[in-house]
VOPAGU-2260 file (C-alpha; in pm, 1 decimal, decimal comma):
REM VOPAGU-2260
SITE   aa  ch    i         X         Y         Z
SITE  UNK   A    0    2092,0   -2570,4    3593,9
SITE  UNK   A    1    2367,9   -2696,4    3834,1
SITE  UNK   A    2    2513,9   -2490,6    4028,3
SITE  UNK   A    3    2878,2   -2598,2    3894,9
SITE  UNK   A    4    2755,4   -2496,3    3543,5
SITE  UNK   A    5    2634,8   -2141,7    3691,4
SITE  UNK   A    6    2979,0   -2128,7    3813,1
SITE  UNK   A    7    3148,5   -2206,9    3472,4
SITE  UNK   A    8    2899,7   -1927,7    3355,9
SITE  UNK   A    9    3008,4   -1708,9    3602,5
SITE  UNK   A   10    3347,1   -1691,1    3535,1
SITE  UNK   A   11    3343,7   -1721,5    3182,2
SITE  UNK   A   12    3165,2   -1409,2    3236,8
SITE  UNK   A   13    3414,2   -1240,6    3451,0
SITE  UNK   A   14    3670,9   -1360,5    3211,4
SITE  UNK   A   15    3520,0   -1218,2    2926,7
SITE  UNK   A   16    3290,7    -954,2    3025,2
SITE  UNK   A   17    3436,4    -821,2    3343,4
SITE  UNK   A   18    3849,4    -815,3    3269,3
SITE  UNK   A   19    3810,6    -899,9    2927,4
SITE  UNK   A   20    4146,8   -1080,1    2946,7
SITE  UNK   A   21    4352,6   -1024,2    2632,5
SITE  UNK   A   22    4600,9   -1316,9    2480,4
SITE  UNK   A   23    4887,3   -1363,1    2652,6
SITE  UNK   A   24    4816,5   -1130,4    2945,1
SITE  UNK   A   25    4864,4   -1223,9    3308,8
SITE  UNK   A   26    4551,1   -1238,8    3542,9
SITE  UNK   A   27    4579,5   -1188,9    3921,3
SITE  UNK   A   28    4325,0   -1287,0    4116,5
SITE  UNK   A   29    4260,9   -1215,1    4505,1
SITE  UNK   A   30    4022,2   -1389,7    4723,8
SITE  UNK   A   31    3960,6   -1575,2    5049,9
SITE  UNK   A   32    4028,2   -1943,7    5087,1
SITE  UNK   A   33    3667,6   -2012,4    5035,3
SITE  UNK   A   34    3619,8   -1883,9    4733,9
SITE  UNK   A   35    3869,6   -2138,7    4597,5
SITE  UNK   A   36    3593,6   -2268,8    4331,1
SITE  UNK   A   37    3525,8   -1961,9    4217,0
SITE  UNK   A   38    3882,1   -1874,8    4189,7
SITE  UNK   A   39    3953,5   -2271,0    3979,4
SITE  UNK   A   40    3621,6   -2181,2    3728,7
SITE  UNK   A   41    3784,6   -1829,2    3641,2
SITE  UNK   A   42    4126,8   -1945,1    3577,6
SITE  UNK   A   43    4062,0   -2263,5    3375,3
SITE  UNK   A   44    3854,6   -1989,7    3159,4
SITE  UNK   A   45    4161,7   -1718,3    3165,7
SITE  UNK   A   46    4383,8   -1982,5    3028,9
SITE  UNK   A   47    4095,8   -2130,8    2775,8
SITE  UNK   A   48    4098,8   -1735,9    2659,8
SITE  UNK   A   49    4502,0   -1754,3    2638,5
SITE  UNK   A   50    4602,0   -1566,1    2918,7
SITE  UNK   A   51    5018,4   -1603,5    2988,8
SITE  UNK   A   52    4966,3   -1675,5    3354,9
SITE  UNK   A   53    4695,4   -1707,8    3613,0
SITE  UNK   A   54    4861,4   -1596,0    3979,7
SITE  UNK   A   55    4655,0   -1632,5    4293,1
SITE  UNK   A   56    4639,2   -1459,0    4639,7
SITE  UNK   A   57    4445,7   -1633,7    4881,9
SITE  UNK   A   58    4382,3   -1472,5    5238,5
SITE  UNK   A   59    4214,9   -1628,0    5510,9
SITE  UNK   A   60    3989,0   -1417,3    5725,2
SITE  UNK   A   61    4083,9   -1589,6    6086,4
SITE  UNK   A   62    4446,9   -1553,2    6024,5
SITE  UNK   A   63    4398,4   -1184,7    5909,0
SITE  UNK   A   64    4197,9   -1101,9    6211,5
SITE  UNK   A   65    4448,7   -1287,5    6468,8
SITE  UNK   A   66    4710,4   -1051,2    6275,7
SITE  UNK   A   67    4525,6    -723,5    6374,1
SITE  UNK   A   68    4454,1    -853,5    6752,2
SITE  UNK   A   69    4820,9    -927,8    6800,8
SITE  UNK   A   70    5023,3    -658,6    6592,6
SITE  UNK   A   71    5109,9    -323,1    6729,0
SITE  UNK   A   72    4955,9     -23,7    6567,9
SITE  UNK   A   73    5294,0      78,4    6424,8
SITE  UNK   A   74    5353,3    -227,5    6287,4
SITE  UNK   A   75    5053,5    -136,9    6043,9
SITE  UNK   A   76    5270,9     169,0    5969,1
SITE  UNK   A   77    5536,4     -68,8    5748,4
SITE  UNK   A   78    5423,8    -304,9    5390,3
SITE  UNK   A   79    5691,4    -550,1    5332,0
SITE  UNK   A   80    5847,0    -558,2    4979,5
SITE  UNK   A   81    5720,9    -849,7    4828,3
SITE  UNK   A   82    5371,6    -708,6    4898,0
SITE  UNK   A   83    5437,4    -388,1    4751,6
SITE  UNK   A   84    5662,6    -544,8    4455,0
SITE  UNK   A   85    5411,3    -793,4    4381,8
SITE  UNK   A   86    5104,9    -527,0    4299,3
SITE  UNK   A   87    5357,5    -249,8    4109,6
SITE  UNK   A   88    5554,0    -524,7    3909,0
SITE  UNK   A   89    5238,5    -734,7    3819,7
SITE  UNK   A   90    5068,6    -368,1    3725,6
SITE  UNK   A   91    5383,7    -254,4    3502,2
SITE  UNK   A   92    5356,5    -623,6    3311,5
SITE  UNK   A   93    4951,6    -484,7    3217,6
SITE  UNK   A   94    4782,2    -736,6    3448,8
SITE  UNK   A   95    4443,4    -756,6    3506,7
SITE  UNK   A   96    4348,5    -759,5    3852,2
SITE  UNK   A   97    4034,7    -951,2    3990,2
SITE  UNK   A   98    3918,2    -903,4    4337,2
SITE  UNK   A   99    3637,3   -1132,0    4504,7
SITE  UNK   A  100    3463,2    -947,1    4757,9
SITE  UNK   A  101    3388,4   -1217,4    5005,0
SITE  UNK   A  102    3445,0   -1114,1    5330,4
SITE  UNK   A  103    3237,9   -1159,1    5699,8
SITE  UNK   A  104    3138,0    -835,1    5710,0
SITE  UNK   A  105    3234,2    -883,1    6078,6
SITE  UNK   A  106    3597,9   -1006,8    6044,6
SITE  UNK   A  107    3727,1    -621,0    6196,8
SITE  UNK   A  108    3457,0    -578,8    6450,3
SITE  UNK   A  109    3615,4    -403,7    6733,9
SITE  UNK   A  110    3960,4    -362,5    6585,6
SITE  UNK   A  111    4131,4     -51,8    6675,8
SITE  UNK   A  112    4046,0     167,6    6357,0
SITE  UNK   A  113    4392,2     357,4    6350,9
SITE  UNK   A  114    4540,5      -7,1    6272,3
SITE  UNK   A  115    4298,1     -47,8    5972,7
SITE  UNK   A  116    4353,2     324,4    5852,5
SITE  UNK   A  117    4722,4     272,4    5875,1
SITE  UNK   A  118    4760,3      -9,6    5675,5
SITE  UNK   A  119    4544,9     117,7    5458,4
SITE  UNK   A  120    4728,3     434,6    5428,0
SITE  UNK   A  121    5119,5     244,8    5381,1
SITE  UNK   A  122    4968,5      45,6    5098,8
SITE  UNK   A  123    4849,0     321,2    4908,6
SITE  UNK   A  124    5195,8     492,1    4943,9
SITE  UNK   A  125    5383,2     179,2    4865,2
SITE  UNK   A  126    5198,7      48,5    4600,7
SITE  UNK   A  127    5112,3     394,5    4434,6
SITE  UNK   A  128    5243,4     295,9    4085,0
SITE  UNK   A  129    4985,5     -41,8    4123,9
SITE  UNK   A  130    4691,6     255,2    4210,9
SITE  UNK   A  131    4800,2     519,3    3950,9
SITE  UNK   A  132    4784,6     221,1    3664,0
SITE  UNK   A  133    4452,5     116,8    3758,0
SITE  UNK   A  134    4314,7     494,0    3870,9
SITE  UNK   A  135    4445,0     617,2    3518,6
SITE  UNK   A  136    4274,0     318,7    3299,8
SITE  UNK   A  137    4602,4     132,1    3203,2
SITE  UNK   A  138    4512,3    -204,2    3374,8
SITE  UNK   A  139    4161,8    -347,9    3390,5
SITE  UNK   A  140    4013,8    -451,4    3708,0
SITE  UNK   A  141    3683,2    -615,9    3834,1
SITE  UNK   A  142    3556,6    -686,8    4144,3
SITE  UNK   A  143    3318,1    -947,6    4152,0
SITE  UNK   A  144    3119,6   -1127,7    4465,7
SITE  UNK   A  145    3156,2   -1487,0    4568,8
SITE  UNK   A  146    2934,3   -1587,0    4863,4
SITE  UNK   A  147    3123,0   -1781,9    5193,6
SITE  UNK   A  148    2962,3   -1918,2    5513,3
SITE  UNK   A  149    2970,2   -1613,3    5745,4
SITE  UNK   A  150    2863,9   -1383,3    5483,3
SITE  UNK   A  151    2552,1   -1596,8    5389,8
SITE  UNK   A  152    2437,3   -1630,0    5754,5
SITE  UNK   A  153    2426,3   -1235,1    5788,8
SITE  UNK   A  154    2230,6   -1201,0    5520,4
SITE  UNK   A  155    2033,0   -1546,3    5545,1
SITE  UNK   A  156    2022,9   -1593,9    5918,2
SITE  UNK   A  157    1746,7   -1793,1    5969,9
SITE  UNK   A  158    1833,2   -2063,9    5706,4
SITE  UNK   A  159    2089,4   -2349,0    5802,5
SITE  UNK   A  160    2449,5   -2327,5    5657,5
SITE  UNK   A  161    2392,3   -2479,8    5305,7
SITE  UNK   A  162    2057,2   -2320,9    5276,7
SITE  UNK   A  163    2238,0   -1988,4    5377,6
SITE  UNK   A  164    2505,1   -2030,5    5092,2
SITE  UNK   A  165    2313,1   -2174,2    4834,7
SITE  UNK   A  166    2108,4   -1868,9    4866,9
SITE  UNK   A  167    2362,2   -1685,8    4861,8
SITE  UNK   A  168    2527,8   -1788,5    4552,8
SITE  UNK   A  169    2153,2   -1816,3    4369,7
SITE  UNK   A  170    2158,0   -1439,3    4462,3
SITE  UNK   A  171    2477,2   -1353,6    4328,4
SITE  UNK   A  172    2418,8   -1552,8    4022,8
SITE  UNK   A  173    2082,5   -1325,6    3932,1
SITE  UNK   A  174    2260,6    -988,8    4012,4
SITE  UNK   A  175    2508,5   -1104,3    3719,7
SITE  UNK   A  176    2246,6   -1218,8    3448,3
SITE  UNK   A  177    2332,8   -1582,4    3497,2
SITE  UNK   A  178    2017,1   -1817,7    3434,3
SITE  UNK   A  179    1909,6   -2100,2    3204,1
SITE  UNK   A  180    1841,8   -2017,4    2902,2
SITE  UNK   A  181    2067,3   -1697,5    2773,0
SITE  UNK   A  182    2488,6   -1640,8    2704,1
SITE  UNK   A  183    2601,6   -1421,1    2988,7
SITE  UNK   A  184    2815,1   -1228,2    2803,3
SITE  UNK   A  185    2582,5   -1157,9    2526,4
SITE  UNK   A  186    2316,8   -1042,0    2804,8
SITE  UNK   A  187    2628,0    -781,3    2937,2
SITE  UNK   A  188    2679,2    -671,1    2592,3
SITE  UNK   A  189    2324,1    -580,0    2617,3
SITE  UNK   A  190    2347,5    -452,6    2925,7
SITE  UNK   A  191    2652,7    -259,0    2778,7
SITE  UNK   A  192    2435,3    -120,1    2496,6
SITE  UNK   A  193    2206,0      19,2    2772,3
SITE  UNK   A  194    2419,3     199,3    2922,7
SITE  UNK   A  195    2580,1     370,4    2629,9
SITE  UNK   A  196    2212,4     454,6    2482,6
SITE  UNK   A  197    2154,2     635,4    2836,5
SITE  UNK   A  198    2468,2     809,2    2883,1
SITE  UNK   A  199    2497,1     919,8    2520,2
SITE  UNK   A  200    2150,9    1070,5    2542,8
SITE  UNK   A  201    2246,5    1254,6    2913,2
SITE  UNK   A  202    2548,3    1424,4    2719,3
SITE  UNK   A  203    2326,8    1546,0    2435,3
SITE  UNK   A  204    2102,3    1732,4    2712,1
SITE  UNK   A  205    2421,1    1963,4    2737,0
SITE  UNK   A  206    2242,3    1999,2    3095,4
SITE  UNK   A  207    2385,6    2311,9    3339,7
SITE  UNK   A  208    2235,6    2175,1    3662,0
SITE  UNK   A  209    2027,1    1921,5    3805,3
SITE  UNK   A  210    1743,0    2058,0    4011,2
SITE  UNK   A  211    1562,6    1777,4    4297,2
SITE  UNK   A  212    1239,1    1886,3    4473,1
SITE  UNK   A  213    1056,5    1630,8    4731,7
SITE  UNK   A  214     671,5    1699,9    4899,8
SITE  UNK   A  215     915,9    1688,9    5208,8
SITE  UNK   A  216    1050,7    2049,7    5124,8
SITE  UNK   A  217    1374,4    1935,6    5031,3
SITE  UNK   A  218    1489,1    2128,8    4713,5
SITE  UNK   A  219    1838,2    2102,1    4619,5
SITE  UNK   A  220    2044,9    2234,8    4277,6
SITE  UNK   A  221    2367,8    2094,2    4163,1
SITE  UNK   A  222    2550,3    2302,3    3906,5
SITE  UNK   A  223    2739,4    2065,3    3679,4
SITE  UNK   A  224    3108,9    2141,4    3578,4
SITE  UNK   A  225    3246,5    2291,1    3254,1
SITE  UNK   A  226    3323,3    1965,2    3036,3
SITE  UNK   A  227    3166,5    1725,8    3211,5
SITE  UNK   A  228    3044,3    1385,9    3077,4
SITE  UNK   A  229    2827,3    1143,9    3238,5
SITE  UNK   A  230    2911,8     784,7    3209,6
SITE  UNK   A  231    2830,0     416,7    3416,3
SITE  UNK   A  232    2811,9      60,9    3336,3
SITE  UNK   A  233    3187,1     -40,7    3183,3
SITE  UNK   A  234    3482,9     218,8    3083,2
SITE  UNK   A  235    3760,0     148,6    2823,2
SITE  UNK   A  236    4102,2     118,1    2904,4
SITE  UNK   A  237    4361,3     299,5    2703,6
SITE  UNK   A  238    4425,0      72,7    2466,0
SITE  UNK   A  239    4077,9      49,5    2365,8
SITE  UNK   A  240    3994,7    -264,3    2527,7
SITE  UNK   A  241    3644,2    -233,6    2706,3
SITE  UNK   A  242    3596,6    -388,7    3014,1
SITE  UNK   A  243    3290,8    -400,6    3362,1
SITE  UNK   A  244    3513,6    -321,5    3657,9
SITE  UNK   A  245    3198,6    -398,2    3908,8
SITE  UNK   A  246    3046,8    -745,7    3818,3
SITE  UNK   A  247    2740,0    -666,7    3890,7
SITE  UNK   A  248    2677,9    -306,7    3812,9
SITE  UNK   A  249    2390,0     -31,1    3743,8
């Protein structure tokens, strides 16, 4: 199998599986600029599944870095509007929100931490109505990986650049069930099925603690809370629609 019909796999997957995009609804994605075929498979399958819009955020890891080596710590202290008005408005509309994790797991090495944590700490502020709509299961979300050069030669560092990638992607591809022979999505509705059998039969244990005991000496007990449930895989949103937020997951 090519590796541009893995890719038309993949995000017909993440389309359908992953944000389970509804007709008519808008999908945002955000990703680097090399995940740009990634980003063209999933939105030719959004809008083959109806979706109203597909809107695109691309960020580009040099420029990013050359940001935090230049700006002042304070400056981290302040999110423009259009950053903060894009996230709440797109939320409040019942967007979906995919997020390709892509980055060089270097690109802050070095970078003075309170910059990071600032930043970090504005957005939440400014976008909170974005966070609460996602935290409370109004909009769907995924995150999904998508494999660029720098990544691929930390984990593949002794292959050459393609050979890197192409690995890469091959592994990514496996983690999410993509392979010759079977529908993707109906292997993740398996999957989904899996998870429910295991969960369901953890919540009929009506279990108090959990007790763990190693030839080390290690012995530890958790006591569970009153009205707890145990759950993994995918979650349903409020309106009923099910979707994976973590393409892949276990």
């Amino acid at each position: 199998m090519s590796f541009e019909t893995k890719l038309e796999k993949y995000a017909r997957l993440i389309v359908q599986s992953g944000l389970n995009v509804q007709e008519k609804q808008t999908v945002v994605i955000s990703a680097s600029i090399e995940s740009y075929q990634l980003v063209r498979a999933v939105t030719k399958q959004a809008y083959l599944v109806g979706a109203k819009e597909v809107v695109v955020h691309y960020s580009d890891e040099e420029v990013t870095r050359m940001k935090y080596e230049n700006m002042e710590v304070e400056d981290f202290n302040h999110v423009p509007t259009w950053f903060s008005s894009f996230r709440n408005d797109y939320a409040l509309m019942n967007a979906c929100f995919l997020y390709v994790d892509d980055e060089d797991p270097e690109m802050l090495a070095g970078i003075e931490p309170k910059k990071i944590s600032n930043w970090q700490r504005a957005v939440k502020k400014a976008c909170k109505t974005y966070f609460d709509l996602s935290d409370n299961m109004t909009n769907a979300w995924c995150i999904v990986g998508g494999a660029t050069q720098k990544w691929a030669n930390k984990v593949y560092p002794d292959m050459s650049n393609q050979e890197a990638l192409d690995s890469l992607w091959n592994a990514i591809f496996k983690a999410a069930k993509i392979d010759d022979e079977h529908d993707p999505v109906e292997l993740w509705n398996q999957h989904r099925r899996s998870f429910e059998k295991r969960v369901n039969y953890l919540n009929s244990l009506n279990l108090k603690k959990l007790y763990y005991k190693n030839s080390k000496g290690t012995e530890i007990t958790i006591g569970l809370n009153d009205d707890y449930l145990f759950a993994g895989g995918g979650s349903y949103l409020k309106n009923g629609v099910y979707n994976f937020p973590n393409i892949p997951t276990e």
